[in-house]
C-alpha positions in Angstrom: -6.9 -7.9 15.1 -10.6 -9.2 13.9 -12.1 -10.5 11.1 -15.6 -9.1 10.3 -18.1 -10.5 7.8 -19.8 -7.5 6.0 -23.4 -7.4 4.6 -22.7 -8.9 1.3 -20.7 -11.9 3.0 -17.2 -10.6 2.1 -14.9 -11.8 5.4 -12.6 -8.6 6.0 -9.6 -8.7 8.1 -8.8 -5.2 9.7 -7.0 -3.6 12.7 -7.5 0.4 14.1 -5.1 2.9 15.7 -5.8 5.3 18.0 -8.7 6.2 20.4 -12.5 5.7 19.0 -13.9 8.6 19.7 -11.1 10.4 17.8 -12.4 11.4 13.6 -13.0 8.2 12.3 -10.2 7.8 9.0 -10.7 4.7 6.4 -7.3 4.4 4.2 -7.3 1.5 1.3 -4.7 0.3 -0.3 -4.3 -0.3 -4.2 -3.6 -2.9 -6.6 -2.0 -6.6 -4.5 -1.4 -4.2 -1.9 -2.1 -5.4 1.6 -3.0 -3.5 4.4 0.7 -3.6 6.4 1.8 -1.2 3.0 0.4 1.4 5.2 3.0 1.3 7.9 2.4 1.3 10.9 4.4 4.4 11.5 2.1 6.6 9.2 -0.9 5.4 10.5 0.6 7.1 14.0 1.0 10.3 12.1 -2.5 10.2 11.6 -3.3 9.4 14.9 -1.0 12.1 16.0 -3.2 14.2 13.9 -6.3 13.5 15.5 -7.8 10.6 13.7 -9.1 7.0 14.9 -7.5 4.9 11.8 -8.6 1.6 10.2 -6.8 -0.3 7.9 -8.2 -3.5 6.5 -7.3 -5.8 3.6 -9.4 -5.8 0.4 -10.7 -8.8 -1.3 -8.5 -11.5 -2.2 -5.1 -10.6 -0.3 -3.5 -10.5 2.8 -5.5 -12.4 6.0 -9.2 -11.5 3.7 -11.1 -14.0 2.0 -10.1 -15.2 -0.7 -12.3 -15.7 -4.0 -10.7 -18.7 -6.1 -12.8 -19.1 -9.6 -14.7 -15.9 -9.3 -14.6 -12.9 -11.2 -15.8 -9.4 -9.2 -15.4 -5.4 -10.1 -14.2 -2.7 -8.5 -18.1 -1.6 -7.8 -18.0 -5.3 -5.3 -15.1 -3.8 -3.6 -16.5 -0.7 -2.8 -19.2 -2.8 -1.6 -17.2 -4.4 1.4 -15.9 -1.4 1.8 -19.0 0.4 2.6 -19.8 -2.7 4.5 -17.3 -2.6 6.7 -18.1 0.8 8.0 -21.4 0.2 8.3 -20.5 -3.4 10.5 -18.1 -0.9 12.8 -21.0 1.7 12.8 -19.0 4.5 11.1 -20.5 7.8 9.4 -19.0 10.0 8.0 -15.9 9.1 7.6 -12.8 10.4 6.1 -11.8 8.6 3.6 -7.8 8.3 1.9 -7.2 5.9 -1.1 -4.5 5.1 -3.2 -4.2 3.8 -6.9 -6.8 1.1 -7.0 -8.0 1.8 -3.1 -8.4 5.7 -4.7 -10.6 4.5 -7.3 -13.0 2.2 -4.8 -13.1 5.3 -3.0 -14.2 7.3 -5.5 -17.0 4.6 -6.1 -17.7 5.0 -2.2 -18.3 8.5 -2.4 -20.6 8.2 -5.7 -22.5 5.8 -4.3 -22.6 6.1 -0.2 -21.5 10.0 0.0 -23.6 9.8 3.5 -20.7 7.5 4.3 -17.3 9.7 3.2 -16.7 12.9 4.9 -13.9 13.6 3.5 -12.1 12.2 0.4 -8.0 11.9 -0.9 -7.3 10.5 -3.7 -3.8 9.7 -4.0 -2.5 8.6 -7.2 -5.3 7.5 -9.0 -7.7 8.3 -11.9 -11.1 8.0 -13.1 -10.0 6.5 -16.7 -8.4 3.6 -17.6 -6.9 5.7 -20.5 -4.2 7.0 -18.0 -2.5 4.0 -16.4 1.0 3.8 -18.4 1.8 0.8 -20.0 4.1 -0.5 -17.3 1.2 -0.8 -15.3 -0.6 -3.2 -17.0 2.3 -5.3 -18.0 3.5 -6.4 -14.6 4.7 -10.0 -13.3 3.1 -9.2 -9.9 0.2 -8.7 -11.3 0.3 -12.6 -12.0 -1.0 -15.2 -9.7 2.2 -16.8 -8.5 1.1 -19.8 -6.2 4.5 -21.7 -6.7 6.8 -19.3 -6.0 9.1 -19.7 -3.0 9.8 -17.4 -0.4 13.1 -15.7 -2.0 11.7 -15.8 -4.8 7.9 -13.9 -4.1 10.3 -11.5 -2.1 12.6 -10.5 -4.6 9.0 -10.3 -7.2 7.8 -8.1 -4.8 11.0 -6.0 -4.5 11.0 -5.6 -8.3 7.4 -4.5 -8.4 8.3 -1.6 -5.8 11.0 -0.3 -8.1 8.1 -0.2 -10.7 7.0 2.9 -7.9 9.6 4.5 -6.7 10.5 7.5 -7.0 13.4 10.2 -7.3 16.2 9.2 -5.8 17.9 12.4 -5.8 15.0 13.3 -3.5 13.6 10.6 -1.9 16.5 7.8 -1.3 14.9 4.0 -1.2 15.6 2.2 1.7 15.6 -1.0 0.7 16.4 -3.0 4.5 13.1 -1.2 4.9 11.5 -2.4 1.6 12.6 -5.8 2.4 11.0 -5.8 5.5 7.8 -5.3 4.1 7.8 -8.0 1.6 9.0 -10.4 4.0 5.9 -9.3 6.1 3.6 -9.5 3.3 4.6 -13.1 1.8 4.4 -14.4 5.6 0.8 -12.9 6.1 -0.3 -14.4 2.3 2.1 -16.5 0.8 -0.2 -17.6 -1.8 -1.2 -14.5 -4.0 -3.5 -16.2 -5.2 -5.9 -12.8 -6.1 -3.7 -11.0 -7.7 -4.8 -11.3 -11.2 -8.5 -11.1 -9.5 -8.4 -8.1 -9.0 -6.1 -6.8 -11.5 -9.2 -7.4 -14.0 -11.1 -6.2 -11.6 -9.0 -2.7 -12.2 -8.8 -3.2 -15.7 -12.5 -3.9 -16.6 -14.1 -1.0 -14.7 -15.7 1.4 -16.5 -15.4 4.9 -17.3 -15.5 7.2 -14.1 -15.1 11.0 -15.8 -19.0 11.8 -15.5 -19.9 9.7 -12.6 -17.0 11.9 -10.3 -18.8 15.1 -10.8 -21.3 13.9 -8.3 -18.7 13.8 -5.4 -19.3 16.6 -3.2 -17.5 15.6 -0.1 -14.3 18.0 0.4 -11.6 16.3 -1.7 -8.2 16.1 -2.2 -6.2 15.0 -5.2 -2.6 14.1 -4.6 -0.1 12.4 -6.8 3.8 12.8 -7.4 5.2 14.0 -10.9 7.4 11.2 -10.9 4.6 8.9 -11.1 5.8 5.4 -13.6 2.3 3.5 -13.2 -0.4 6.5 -13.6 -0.2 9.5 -15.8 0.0 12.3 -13.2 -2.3 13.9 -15.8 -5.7 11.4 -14.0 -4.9 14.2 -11.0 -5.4 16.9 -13.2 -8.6 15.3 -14.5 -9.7 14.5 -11.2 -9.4 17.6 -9.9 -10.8 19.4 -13.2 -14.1 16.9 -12.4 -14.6 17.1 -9.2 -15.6 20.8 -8.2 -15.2 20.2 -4.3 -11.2 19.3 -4.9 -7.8 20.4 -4.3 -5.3 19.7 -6.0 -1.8 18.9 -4.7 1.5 17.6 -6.9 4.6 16.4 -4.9 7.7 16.7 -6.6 10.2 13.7 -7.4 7.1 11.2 -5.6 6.8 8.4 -7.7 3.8 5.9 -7.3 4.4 5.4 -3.2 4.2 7.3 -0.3 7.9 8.0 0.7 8.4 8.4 4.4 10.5 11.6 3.9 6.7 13.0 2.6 5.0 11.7 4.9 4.6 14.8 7.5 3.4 17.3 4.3 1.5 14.2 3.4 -0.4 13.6 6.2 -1.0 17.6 7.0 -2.7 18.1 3.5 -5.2 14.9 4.4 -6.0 16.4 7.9 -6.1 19.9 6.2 -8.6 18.5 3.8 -10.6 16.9 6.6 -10.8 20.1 8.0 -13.0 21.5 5.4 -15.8 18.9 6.3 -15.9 21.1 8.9 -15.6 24.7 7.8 -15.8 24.8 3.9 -18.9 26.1 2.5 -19.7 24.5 -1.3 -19.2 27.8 -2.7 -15.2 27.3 -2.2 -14.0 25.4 -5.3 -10.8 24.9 -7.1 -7.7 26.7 -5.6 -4.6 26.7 -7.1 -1.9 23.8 -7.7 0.9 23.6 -5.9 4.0 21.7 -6.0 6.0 20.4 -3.1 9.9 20.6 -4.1 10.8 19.7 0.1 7.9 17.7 1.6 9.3 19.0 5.1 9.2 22.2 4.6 6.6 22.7 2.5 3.2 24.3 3.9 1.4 25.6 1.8 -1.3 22.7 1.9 -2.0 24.2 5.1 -3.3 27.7 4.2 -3.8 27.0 0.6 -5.0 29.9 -1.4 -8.4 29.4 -2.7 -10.1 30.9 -5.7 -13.3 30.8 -6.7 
């Protein structure tokens, strides 16, 4: 699993699944997040579904380089990340982001669209106006060099719940979440970027105008159970963007719970699939909820209105 040094310096670390010459997909992550949040197991999904996947760490966490004393923006990040592809000679790629990683990629697709194929959005917005309260004010948001092991754990742990989602519908696992933070304080037990690039979050500008110019085949996904951002930045999204589709999952919360992962990964591929076979005449089809992520498929022949 390499390290590459992009155009603008930034060393990235990043690993891939699945065969090359499969569709090229990018995910990136949010806010802390590194890139093991996407589990392995998802990422298989997707390879299941036809796509070559990369994964990398942003910035300032997990096995990246780190940026002690400096202050950067979200507009940097999208930076690397257009680096990146461009160092593993990728075009047109399809692109899935979530939270902060969602709002890099819009930034990506604004400002590189010969880059982004395809675009989800998952749980993000274009406005700082959405993000709730509870997700400004959050301890792992802090830079918390001293803390020990138990300790960062048990912070990370409490910053999950700050996600999750309905219970009744989408039981945590918490052997499972446990695993993860483990994973994630022995690959960077420092976090020494987290407030980094929380300001990086929380000093970007304004996004509502700049969206409009997206015109790769998007997809807007978020959970109605969402504690962190106001499911209501979908709905904006998707009222912005004219290429969009709008999806709302049911009890999610602001995570990807493996129960919805299979609906969850068809509705990406099924978005892909319009960079394919979509005309731009095709805008806006209806909203649709997901009450049973199994069962639910209407993301794969959504109605479309004009």
């Amino acid at each position: 699993m390499p390290h590459i040094t992009v155009a603008n310096g930034t060393e990235l670390f990043y690993d891939t699944f699945g065969h090359p010459s499969a569709r090229p997909l990018l995910l990136i992550e949010g806010l802390t997040a590194q890139m093991i949040k996407w589990r392995e197991e998802f990422c298989q999904l997707l390879v299941n579904a036809g796509f070559f996947v990369v994964r990398f760490d942003n910035r300032d966490v997990g096995l990246s380089q780190k940026f002690p004393s400096v202050t950067y923006s979200l507009d940097d990040m999208a930076e690397d990340t257009a680096g990146l592809l461009d160092a593993l000679h990728l075009t047109r790629v399809h692109v899935v982001g979530q939270s902060m990683g969602g709002m890099i990629s819009q930034l990506l697709a604004i400002t590189r669209p010969e880059l982004v194929a395809s675009l989800s959005l998952i749980y993000t917005t274009a406005s700082s106006r959405w993000l709730l309260p509870q997700a400004v004010d959050r301890e792992i948001l802090e830079d918390h060099e001293d803390l020990g092991r138990e300790q960062a754990i048990q912070l990370f742990l409490d910053g999950e719940l700050a996600c999750s989602s309905d219970e009744d519908i989408y039981p945590r696992d918490h052997a499972w979440l446990r695993e993860l933070a483990e994973a994630s304080f022995d690959r960077d037990a420092l976090k020494s970027g987290n407030a980094r690039q929380a300001s990086a979050v929380f000093r970007a500008g304004d996004r509502t105008e700049s969206v409009r110019r997206i015109t790769a085949p998007t997809l807007v996904l978020t959970g109605d159970a969402d504690a962190l951002i106001d499911p209501r930045a979908s709905h904006e999204l998707h009222a912005l963007i004219s290429t969009s589709r709008l999806e709302v999952v049911a009890g999610m919360g602001h995570e990807l719970p493996q129960k919805a992962w299979p609906v969850i990964v068809e509705t990406i591929a099924a978005n892909a699939a319009r960079a394919l076979c979509d005309s731009p005449s095709r805008q806006h089809p209806s909203t649709t909820t997901s009450n049973n992520p199994r069962d639910h498929n209407s993301v794969l022949a959504p109605t479309t209105t004009e």
